[in-house]
PDB file of N, CA, C and O in Angstrom:
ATOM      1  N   UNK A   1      15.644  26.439 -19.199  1.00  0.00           N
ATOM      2  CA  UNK A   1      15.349  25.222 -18.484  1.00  0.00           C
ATOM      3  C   UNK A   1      13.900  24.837 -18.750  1.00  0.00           C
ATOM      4  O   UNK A   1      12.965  25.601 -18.987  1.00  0.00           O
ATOM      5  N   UNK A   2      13.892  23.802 -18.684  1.00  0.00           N
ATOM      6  CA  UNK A   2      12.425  22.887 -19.394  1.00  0.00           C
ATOM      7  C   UNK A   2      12.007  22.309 -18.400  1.00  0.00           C
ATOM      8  O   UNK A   2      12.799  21.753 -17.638  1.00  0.00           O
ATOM      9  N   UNK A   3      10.576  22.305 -18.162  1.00  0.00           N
ATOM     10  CA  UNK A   3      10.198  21.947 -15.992  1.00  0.00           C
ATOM     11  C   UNK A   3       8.719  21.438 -16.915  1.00  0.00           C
ATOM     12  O   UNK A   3       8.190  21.800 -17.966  1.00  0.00           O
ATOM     13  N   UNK A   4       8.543  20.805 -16.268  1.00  0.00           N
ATOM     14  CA  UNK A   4       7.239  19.717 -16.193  1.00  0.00           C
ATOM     15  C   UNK A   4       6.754  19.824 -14.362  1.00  0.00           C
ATOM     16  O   UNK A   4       7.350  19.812 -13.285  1.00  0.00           O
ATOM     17  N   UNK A   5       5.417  19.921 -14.811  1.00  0.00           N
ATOM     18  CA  UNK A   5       4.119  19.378 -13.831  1.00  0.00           C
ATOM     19  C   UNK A   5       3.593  18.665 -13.970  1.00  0.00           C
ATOM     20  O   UNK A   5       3.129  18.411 -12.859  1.00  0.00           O
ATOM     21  N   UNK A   6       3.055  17.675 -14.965  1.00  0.00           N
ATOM     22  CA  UNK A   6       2.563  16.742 -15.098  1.00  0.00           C
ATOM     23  C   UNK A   6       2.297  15.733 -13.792  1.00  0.00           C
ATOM     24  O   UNK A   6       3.112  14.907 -13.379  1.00  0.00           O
ATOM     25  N   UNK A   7       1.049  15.972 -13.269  1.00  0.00           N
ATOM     26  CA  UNK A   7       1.005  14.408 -11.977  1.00  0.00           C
ATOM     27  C   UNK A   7       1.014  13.399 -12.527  1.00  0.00           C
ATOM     28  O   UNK A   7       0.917  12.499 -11.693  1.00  0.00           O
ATOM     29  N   UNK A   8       1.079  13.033 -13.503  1.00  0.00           N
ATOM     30  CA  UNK A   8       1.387  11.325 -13.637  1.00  0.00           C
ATOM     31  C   UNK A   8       2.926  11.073 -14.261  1.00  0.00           C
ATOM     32  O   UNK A   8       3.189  11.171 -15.460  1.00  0.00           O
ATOM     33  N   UNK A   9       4.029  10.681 -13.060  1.00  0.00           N
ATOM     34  CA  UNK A   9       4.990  10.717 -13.124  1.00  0.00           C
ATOM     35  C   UNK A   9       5.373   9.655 -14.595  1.00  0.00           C
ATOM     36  O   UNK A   9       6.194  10.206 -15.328  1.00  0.00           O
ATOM     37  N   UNK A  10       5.046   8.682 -14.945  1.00  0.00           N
ATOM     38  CA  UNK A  10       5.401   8.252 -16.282  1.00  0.00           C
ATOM     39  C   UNK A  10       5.631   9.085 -17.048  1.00  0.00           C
ATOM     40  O   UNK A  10       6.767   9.280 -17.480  1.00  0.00           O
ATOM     41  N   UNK A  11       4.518   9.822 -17.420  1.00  0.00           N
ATOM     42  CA  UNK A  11       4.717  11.000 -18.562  1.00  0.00           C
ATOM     43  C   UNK A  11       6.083  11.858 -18.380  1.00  0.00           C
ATOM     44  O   UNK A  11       6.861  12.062 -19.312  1.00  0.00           O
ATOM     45  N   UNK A  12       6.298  12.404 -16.864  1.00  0.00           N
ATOM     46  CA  UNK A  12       7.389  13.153 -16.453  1.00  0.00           C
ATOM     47  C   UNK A  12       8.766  11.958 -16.692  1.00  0.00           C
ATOM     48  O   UNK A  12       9.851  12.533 -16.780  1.00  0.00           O
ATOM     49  N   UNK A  13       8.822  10.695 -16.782  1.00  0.00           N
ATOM     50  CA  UNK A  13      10.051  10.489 -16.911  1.00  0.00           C
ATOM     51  C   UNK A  13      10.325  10.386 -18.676  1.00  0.00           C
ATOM     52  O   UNK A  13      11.259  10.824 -19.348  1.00  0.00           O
ATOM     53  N   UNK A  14       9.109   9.627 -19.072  1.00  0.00           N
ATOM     54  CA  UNK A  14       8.984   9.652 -20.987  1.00  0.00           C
ATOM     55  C   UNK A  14       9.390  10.588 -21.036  1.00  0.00           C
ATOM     56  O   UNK A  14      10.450  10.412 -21.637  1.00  0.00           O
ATOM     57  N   UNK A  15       9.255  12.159 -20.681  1.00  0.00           N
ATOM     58  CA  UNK A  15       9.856  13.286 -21.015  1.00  0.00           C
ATOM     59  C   UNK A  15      11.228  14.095 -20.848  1.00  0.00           C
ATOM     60  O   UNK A  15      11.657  15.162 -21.285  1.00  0.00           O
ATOM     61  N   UNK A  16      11.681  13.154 -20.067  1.00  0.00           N
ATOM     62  CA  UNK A  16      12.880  13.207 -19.113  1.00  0.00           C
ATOM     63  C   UNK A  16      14.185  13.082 -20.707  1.00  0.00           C
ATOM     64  O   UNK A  16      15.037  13.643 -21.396  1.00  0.00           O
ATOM     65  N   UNK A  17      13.089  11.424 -20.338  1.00  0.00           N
ATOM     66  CA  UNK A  17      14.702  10.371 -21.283  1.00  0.00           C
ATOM     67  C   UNK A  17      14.799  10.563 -22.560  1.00  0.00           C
ATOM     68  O   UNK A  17      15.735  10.286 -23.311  1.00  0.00           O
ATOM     69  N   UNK A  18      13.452  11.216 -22.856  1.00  0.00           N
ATOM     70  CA  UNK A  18      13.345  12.224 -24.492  1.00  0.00           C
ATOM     71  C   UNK A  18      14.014  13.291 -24.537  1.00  0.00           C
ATOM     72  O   UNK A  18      14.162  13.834 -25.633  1.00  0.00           O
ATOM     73  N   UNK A  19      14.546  13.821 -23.450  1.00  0.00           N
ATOM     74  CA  UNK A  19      14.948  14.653 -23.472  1.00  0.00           C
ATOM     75  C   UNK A  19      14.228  16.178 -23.604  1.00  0.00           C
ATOM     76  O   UNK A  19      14.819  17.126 -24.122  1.00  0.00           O
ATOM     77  N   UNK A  20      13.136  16.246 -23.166  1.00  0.00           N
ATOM     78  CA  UNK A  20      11.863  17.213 -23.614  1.00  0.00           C
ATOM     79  C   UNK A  20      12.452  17.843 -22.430  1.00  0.00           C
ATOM     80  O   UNK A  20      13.010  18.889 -22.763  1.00  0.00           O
ATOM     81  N   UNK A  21      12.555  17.573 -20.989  1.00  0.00           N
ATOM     82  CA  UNK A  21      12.327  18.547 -20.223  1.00  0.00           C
ATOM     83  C   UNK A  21      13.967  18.152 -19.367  1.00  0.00           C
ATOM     84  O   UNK A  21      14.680  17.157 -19.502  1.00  0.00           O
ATOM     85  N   UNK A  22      14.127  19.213 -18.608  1.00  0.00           N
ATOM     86  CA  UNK A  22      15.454  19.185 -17.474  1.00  0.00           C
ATOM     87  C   UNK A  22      14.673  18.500 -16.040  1.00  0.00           C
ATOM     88  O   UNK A  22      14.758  17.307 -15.748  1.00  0.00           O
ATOM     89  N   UNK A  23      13.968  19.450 -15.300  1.00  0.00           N
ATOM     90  CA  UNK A  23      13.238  18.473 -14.440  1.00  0.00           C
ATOM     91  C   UNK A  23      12.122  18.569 -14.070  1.00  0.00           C
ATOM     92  O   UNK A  23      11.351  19.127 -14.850  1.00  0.00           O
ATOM     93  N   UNK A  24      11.594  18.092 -12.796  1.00  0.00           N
ATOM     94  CA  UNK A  24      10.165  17.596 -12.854  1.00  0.00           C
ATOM     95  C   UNK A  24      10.089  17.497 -10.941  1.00  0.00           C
ATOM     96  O   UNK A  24      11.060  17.591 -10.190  1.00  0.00           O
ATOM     97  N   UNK A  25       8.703  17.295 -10.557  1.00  0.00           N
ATOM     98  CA  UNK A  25       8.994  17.518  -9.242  1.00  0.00           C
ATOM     99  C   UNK A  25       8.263  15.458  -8.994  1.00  0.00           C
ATOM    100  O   UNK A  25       7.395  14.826  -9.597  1.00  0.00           O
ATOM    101  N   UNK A  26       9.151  15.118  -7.891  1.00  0.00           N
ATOM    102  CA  UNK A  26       8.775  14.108  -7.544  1.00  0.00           C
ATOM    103  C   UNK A  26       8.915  13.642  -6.121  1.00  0.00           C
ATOM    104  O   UNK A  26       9.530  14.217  -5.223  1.00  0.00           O
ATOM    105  N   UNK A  27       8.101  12.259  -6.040  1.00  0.00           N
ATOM    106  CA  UNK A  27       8.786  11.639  -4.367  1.00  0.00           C
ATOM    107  C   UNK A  27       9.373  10.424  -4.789  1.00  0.00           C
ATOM    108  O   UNK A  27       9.317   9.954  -5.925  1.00  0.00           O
ATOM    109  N   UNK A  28       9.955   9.934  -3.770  1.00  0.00           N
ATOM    110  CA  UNK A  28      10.992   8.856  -3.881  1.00  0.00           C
ATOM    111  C   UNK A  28      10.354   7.979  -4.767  1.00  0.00           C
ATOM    112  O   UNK A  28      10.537   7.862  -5.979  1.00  0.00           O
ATOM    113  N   UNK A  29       9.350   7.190  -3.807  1.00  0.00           N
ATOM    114  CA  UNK A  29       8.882   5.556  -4.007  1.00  0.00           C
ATOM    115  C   UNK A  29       8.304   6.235  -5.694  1.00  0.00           C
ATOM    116  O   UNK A  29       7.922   5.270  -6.355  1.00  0.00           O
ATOM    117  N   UNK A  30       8.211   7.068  -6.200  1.00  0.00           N
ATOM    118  CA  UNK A  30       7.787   7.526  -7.992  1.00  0.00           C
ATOM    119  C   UNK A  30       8.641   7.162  -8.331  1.00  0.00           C
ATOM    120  O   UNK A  30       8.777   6.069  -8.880  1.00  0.00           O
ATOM    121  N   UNK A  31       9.986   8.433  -7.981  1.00  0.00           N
ATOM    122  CA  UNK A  31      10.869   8.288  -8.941  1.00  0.00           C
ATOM    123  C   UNK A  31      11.663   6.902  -8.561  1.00  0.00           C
ATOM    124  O   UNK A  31      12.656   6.845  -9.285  1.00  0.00           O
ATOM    125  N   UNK A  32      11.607   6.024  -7.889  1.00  0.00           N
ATOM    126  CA  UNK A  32      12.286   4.543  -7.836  1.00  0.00           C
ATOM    127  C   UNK A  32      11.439   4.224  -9.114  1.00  0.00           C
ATOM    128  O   UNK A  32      11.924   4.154 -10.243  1.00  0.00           O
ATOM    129  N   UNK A  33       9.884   4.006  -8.753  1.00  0.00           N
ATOM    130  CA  UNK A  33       9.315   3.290  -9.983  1.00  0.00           C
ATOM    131  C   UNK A  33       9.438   3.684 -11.646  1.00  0.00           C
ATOM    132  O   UNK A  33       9.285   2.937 -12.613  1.00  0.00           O
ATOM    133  N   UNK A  34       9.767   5.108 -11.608  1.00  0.00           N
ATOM    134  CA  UNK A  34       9.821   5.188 -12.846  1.00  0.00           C
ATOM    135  C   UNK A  34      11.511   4.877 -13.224  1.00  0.00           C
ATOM    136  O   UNK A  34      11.723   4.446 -14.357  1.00  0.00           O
ATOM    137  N   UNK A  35      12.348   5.022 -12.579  1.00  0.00           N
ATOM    138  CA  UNK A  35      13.617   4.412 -12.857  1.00  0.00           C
ATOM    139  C   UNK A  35      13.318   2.964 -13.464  1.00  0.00           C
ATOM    140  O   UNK A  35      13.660   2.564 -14.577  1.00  0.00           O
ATOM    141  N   UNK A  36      12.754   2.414 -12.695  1.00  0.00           N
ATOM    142  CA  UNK A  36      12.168   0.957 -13.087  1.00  0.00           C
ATOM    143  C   UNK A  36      11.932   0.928 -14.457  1.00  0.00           C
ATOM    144  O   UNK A  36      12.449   0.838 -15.570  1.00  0.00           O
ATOM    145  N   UNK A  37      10.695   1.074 -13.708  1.00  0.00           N
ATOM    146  CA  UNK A  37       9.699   1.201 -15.575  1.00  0.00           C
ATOM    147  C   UNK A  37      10.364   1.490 -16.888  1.00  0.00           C
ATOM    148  O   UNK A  37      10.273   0.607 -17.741  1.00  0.00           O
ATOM    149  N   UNK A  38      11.166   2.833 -17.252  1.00  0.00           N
ATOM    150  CA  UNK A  38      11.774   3.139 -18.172  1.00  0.00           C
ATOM    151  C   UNK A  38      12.837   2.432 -18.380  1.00  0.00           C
ATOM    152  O   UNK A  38      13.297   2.442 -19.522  1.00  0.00           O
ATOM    153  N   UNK A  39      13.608   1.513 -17.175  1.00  0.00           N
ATOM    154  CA  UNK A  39      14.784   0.714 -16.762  1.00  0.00           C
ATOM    155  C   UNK A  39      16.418   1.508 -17.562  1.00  0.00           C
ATOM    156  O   UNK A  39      16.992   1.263 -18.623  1.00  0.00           O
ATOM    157  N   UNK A  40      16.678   2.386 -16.571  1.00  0.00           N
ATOM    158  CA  UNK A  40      17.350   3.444 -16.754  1.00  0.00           C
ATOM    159  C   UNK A  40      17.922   3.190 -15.659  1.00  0.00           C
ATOM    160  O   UNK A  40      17.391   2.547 -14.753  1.00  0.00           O
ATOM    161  N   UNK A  41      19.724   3.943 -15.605  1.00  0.00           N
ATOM    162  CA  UNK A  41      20.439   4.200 -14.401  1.00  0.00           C
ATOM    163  C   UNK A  41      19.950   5.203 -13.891  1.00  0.00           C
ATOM    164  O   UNK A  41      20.431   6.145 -14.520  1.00  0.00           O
ATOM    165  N   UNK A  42      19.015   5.730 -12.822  1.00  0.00           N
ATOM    166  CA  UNK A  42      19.074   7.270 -12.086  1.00  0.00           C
ATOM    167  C   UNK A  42      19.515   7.397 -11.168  1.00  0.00           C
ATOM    168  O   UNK A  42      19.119   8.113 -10.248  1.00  0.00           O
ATOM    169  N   UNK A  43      20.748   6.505 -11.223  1.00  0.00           N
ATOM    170  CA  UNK A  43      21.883   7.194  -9.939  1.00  0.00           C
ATOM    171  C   UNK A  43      22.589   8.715 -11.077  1.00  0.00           C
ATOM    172  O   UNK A  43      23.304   9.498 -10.453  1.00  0.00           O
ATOM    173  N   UNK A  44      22.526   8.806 -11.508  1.00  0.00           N
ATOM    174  CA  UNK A  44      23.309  10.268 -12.500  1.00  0.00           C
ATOM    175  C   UNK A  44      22.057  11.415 -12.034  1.00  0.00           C
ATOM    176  O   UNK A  44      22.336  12.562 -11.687  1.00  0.00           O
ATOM    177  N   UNK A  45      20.928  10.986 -12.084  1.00  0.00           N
ATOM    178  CA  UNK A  45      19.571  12.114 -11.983  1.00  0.00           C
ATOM    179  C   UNK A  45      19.831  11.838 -10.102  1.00  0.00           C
ATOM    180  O   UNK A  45      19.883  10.894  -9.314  1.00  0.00           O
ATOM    181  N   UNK A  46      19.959  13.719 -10.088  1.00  0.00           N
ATOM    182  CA  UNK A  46      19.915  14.092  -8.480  1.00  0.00           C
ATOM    183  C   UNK A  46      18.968  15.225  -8.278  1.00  0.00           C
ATOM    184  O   UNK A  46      18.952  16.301  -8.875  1.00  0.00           O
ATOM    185  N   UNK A  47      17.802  14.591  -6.877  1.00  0.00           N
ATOM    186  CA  UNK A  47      17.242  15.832  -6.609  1.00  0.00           C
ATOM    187  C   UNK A  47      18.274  17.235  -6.136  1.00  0.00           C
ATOM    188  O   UNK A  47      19.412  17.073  -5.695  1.00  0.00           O
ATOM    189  N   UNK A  48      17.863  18.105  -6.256  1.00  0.00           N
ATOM    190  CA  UNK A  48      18.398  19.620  -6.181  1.00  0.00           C
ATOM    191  C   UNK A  48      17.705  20.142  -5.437  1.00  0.00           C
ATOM    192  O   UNK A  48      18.486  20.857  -4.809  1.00  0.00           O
ATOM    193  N   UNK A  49      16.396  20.355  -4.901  1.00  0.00           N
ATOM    194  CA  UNK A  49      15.397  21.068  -3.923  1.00  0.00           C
ATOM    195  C   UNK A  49      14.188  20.092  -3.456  1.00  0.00           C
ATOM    196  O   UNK A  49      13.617  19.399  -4.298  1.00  0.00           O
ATOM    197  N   UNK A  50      13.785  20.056  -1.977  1.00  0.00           N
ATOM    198  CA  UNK A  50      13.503  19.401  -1.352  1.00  0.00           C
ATOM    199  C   UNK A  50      12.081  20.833  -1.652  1.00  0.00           C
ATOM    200  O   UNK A  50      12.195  22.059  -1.678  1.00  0.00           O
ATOM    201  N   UNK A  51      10.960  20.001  -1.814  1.00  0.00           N
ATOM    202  CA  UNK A  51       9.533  21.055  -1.703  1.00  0.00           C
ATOM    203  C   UNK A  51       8.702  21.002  -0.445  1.00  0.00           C
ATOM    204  O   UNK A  51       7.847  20.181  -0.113  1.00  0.00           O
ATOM    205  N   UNK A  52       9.104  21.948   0.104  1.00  0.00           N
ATOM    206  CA  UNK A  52       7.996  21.968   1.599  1.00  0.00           C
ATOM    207  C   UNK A  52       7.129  21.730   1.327  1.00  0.00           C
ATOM    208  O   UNK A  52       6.568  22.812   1.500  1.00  0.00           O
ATOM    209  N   UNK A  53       6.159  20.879   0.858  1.00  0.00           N
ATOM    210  CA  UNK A  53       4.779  21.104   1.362  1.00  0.00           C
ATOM    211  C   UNK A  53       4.057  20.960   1.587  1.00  0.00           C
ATOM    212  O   UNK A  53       2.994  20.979   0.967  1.00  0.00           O
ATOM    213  N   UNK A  54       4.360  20.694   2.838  1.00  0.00           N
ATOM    214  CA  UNK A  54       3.476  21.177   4.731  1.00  0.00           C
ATOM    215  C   UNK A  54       3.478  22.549   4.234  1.00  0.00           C
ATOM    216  O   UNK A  54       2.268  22.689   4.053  1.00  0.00           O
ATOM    217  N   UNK A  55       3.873  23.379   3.977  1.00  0.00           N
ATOM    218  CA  UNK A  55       3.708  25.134   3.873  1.00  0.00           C
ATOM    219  C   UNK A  55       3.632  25.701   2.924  1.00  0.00           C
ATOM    220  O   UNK A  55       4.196  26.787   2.791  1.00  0.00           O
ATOM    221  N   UNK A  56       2.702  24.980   1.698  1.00  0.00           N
ATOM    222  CA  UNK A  56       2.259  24.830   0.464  1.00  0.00           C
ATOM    223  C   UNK A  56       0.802  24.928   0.155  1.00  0.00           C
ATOM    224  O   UNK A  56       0.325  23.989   0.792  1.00  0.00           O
ATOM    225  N   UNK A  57       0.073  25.380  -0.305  1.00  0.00           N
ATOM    226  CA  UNK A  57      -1.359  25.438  -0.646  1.00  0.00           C
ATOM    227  C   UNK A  57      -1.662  24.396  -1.649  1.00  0.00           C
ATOM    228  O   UNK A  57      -1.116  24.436  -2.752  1.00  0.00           O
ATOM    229  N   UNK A  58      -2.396  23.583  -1.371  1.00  0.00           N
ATOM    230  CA  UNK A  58      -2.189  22.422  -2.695  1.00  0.00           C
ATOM    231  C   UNK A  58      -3.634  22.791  -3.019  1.00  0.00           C
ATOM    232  O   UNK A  58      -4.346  23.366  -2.196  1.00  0.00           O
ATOM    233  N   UNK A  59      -4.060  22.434  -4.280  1.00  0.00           N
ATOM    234  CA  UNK A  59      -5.708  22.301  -4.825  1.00  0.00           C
ATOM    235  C   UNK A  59      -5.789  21.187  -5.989  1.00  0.00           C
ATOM    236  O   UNK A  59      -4.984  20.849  -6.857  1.00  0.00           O
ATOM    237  N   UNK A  60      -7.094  20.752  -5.653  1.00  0.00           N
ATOM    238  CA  UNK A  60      -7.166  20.297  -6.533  1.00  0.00           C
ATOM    239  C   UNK A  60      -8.199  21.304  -8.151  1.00  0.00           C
ATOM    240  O   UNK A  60      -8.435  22.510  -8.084  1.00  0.00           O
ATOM    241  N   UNK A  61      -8.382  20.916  -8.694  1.00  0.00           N
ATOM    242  CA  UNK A  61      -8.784  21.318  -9.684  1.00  0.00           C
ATOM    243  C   UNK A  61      -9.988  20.857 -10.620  1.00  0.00           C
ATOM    244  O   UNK A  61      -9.733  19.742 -11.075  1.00  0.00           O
ATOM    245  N   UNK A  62     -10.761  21.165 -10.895  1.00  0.00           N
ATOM    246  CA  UNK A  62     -11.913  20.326 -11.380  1.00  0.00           C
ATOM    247  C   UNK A  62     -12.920  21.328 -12.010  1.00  0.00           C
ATOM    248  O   UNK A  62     -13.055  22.521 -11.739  1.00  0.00           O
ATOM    249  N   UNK A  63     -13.666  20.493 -13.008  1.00  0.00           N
ATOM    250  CA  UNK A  63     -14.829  21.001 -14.068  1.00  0.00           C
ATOM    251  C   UNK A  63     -15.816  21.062 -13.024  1.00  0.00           C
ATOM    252  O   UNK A  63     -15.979  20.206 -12.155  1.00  0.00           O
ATOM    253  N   UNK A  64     -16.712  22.537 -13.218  1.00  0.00           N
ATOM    254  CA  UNK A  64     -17.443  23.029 -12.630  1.00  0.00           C
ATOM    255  C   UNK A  64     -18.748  21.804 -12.877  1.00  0.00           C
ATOM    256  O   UNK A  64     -19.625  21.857 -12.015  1.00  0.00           O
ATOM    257  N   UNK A  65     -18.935  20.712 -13.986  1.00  0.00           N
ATOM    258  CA  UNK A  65     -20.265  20.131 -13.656  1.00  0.00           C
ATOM    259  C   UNK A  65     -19.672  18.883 -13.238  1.00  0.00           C
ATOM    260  O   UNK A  65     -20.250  17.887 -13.674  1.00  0.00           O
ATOM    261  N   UNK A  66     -18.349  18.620 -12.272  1.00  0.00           N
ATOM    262  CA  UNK A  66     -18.341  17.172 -11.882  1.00  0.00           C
ATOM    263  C   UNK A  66     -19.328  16.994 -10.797  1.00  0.00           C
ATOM    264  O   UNK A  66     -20.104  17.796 -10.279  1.00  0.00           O
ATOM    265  N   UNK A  67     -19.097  15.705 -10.577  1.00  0.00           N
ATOM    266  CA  UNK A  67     -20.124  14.639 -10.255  1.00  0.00           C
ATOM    267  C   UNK A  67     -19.654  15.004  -8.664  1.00  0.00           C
ATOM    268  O   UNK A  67     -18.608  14.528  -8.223  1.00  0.00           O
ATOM    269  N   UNK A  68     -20.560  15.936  -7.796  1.00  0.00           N
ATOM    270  CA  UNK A  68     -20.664  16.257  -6.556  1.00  0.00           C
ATOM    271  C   UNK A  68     -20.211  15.093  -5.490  1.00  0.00           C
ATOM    272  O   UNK A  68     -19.483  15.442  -4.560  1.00  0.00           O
ATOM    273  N   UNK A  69     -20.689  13.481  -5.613  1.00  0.00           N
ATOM    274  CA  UNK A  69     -19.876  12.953  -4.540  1.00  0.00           C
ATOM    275  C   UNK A  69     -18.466  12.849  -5.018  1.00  0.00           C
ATOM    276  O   UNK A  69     -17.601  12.749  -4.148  1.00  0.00           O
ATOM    277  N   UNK A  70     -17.968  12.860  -6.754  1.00  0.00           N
ATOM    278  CA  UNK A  70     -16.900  12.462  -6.843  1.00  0.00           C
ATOM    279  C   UNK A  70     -15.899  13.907  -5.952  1.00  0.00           C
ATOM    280  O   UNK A  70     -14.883  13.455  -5.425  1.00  0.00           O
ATOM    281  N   UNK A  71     -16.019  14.940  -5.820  1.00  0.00           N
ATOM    282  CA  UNK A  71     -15.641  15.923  -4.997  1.00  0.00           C
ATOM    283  C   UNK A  71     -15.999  15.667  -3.645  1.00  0.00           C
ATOM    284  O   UNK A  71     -14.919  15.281  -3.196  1.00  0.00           O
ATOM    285  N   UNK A  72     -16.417  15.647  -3.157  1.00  0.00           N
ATOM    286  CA  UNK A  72     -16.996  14.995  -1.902  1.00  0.00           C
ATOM    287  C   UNK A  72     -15.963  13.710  -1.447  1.00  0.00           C
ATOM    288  O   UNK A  72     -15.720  13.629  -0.243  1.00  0.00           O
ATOM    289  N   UNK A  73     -15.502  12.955  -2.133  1.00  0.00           N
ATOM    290  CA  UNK A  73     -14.846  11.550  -1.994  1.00  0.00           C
ATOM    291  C   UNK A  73     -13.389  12.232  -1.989  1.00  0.00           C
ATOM    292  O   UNK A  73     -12.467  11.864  -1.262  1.00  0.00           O
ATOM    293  N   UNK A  74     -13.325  13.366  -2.988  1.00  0.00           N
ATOM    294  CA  UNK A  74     -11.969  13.663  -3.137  1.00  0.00           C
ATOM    295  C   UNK A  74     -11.528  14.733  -1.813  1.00  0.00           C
ATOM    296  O   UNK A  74     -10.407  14.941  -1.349  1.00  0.00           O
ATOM    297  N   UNK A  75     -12.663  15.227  -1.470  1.00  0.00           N
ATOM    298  CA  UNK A  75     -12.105  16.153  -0.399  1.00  0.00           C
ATOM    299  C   UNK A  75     -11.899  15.509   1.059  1.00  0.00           C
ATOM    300  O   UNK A  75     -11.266  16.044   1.969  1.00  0.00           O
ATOM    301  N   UNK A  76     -12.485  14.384   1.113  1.00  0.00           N
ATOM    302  CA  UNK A  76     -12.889  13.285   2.450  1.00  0.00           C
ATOM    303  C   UNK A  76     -11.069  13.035   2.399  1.00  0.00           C
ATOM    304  O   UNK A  76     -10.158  13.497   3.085  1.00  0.00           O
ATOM    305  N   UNK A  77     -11.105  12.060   1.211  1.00  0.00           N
ATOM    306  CA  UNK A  77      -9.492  11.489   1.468  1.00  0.00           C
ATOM    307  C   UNK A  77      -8.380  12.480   1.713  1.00  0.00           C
ATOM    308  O   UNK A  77      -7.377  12.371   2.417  1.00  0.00           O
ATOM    309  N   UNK A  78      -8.846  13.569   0.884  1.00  0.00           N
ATOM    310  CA  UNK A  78      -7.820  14.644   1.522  1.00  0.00           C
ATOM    311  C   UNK A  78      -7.591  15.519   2.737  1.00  0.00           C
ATOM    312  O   UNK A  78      -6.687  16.315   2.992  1.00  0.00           O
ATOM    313  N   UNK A  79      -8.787  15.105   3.490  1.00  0.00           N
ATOM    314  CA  UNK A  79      -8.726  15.431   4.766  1.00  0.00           C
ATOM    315  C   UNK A  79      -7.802  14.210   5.795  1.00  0.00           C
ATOM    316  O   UNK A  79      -7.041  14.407   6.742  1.00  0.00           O
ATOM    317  N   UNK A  80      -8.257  12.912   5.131  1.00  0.00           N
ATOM    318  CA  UNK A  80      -7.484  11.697   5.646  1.00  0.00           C
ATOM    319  C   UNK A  80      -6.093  12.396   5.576  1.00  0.00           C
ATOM    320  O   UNK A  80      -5.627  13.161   6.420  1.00  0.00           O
ATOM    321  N   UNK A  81      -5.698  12.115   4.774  1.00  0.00           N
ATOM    322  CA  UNK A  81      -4.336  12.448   4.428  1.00  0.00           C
ATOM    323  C   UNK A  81      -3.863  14.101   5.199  1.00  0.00           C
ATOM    324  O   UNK A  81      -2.649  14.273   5.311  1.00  0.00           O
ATOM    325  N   UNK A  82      -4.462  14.842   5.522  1.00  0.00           N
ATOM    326  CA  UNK A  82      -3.981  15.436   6.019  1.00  0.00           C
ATOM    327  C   UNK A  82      -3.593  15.797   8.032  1.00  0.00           C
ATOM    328  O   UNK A  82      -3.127  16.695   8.734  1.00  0.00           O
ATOM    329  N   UNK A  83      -4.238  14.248   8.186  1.00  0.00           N
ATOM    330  CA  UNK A  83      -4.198  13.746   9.657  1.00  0.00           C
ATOM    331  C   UNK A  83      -2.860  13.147   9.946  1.00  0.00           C
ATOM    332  O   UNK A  83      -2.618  12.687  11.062  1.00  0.00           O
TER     333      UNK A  83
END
């Protein structure tokens, strides 16, 4: 089985309908748009596992010389978001 991470869901569906990968993790209002975008039937493509995560460790990831407020900005909104 062929699994993609890729966060920028375009790439994950280009890879889809290429046939590169089986699946990919997504949320709805994505995978509506990339149904769109590629303009494909994905009533045949069914999620299979629902991903907790609320009970997930998420991180982000980043080069040790980024630009301190741009981390700073990124950790702010992710505190938003986690209200």
């Amino acid at each position: 089985m062929r699994i993609s991470f890729i966060g920028h869901g375009k790439q994950n569906f280009y890879k889809l309908v290429q046939h590169r990968i089986d699946l990919f993790p997504e949320n709805l209002s994505s995978f509506k748009a990339g149904c769109e975008h590629f303009k494909i039937d994905c009533r045949g493509i069914k999620p299979f596992y629902k991903l907790d995560l609320a009970s997930s460790a998420l991180y982000f990831a980043m080069n040790k010389s980024s630009d301190i407020e741009i981390v700073k900005h990124l950790q702010a909104a992710h505190r938003q978001l986690k209200l």
